[in-house]
C-alpha positions as CSV (number, residue, x, y, z in Angstrom):
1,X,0.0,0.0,0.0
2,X,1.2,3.3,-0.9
3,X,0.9,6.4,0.8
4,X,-0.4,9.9,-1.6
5,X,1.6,12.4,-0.6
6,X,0.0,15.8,-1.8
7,X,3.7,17.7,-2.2
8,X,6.2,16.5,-4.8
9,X,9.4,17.1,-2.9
10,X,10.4,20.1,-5.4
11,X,7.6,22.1,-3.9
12,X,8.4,21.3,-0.4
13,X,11.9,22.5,-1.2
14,X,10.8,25.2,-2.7
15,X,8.9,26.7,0.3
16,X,11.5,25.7,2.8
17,X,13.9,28.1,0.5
18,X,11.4,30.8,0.4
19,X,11.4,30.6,4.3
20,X,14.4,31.0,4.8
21,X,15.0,33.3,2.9
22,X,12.2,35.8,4.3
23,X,13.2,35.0,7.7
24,X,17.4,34.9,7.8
25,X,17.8,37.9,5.8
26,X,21.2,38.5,6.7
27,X,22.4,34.7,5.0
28,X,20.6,35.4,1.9
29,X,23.3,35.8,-0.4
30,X,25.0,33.2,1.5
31,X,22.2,31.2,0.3
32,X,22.0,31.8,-3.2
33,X,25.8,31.1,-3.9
34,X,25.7,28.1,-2.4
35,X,22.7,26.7,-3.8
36,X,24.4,24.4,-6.8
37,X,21.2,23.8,-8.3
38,X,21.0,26.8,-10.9
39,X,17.2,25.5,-11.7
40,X,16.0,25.8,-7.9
41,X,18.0,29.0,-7.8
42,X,16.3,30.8,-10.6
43,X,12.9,29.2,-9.4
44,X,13.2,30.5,-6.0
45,X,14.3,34.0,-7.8
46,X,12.0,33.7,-10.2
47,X,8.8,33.4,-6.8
48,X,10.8,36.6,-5.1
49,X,10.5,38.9,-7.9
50,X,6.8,37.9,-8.6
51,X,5.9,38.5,-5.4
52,X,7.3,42.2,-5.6
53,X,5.7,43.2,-8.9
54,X,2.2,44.2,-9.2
55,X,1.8,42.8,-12.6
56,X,2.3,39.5,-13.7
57,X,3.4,38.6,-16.4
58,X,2.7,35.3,-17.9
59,X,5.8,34.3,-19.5
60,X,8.1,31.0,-18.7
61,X,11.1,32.2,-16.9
62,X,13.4,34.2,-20.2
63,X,15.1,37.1,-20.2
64,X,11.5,39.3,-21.4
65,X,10.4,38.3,-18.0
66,X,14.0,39.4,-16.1
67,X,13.4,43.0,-18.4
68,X,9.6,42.4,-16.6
69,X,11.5,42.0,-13.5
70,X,14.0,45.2,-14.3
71,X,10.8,47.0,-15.0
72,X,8.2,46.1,-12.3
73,X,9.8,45.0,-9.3
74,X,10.5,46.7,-5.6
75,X,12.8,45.8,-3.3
76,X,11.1,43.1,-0.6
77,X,11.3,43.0,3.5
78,X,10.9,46.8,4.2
79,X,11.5,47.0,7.3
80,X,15.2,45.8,6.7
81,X,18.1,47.8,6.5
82,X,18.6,51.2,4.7
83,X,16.6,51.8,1.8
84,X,19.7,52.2,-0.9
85,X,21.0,48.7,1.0
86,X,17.5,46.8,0.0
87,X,17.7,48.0,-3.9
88,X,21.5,47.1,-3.7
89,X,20.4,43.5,-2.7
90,X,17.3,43.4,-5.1
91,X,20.0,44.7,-8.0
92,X,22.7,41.6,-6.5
93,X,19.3,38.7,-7.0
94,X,19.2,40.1,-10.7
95,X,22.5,39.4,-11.7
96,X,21.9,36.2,-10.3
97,X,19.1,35.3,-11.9
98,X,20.5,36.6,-15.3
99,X,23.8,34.8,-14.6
100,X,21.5,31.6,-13.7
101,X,19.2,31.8,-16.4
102,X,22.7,31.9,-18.8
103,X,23.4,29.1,-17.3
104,X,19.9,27.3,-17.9
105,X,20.6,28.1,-21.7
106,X,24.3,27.2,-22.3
107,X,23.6,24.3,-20.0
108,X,20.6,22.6,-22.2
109,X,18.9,22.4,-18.8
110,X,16.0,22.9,-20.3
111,X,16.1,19.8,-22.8
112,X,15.2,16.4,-21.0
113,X,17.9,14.8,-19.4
114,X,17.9,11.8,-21.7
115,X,18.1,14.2,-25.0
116,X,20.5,16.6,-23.2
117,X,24.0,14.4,-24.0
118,X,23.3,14.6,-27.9
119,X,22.6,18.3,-27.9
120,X,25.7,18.9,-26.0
121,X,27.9,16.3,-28.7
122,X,26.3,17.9,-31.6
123,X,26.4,21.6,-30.3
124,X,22.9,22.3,-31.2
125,X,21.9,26.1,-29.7
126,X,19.8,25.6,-27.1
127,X,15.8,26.2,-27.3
128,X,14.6,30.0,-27.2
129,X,11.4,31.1,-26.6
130,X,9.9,34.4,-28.6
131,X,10.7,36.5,-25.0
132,X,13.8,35.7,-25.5
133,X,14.5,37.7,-28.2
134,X,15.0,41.4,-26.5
135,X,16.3,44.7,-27.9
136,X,19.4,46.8,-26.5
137,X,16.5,49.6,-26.5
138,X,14.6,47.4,-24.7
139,X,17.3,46.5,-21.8
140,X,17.9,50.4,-21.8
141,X,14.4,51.2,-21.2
142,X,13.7,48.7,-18.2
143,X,17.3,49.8,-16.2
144,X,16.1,53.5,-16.8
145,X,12.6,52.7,-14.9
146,X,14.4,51.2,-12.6
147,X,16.9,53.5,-11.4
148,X,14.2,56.3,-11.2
149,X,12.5,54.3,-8.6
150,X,15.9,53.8,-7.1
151,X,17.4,55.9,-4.4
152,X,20.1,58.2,-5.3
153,X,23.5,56.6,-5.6
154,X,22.2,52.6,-4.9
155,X,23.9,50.2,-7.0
156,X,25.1,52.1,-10.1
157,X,28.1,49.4,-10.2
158,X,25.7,46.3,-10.5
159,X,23.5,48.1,-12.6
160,X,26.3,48.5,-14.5
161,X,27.3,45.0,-14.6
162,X,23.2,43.7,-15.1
163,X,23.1,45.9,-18.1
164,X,26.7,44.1,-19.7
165,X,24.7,40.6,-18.8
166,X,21.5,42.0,-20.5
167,X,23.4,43.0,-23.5
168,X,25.3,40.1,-23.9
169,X,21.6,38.1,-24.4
170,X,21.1,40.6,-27.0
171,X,24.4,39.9,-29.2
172,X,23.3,36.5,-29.5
């Protein structure tokens, strides 16, 4: 006799991560480079920064929704530090989605594991969705939105360094 369980064990990792990540703010970064899994790490992004937007967009995770993100977001936990400290940290979980989402795509981690060995022998470019395609204009637009919600002087280094990540999705 088997027993149903109603949570796969992705979900229940999932909302472990999301706990404590709410709740030990000061490990959070800790967190995120340790987590090996770039999938779960750009998942767990991914349910941050669509918490903090007010509009959803219904895209799988590309890098149209991460311009979304760019475009939409606010930084999370309020009531946490300085407020040029939260963007700086909300800037930092960008670059590591992009950087993760990079990953996803060189990787073929989005191609069944079975399938994923020929792709790599025969170099195939991996799968792009149609959000995938985005514009320098486009990147240009989003960080501009976003640094006039910013505070003065927050983060103009990694915004810096999101916009070379953005741009080198563009090139491709």
């Amino acid at each position: 006799m088997f027993i149903v369980v109603p949570r796969t064990v992705t979900s229940w990792l999932l909302e472990i991560s999301l706990i404590f990540i709410y709740f030990f703010s000061l490990h959070r970064e800790m967190f995120f480079s340790s987590t090996e899994n770039i999938l779960l790490r750009a998942k767990i992004l991914e349910v941050i920064f669509l918490h903090s937007c007010e509009s959803l967009p219904e895209l799988p995770l590309c890098f149209g929704k991460i311009i979304h993100f760019i475009s939409n977001s606010t930084p999370q936990l309020e009531n946490q530090g300085p407020e040029w400290q939260r963007w700086d940290e909300m800037l930092h979980q960008l670059i590591v989605l992009c950087l993760s989402f990079q990953a996803i795509i060189t990787g073929h981690l989005r191609t069944p594991v079975i399938d994923r060995p020929d792709e790599i022998l025969k170099r195939t470019p991996s799968l792009l969705h149609l959000c995938e395609d985005i514009t320098e204009s486009e990147v240009d637009h989003s960080l501009a939105l976003l640094q006039q919600r910013m505070s003065a002087g927050a983060g103009s280094d990694r915004l810096f360094v999101l916009r070379s990540l953005l741009l080198t999705a563009v090139k491709r």
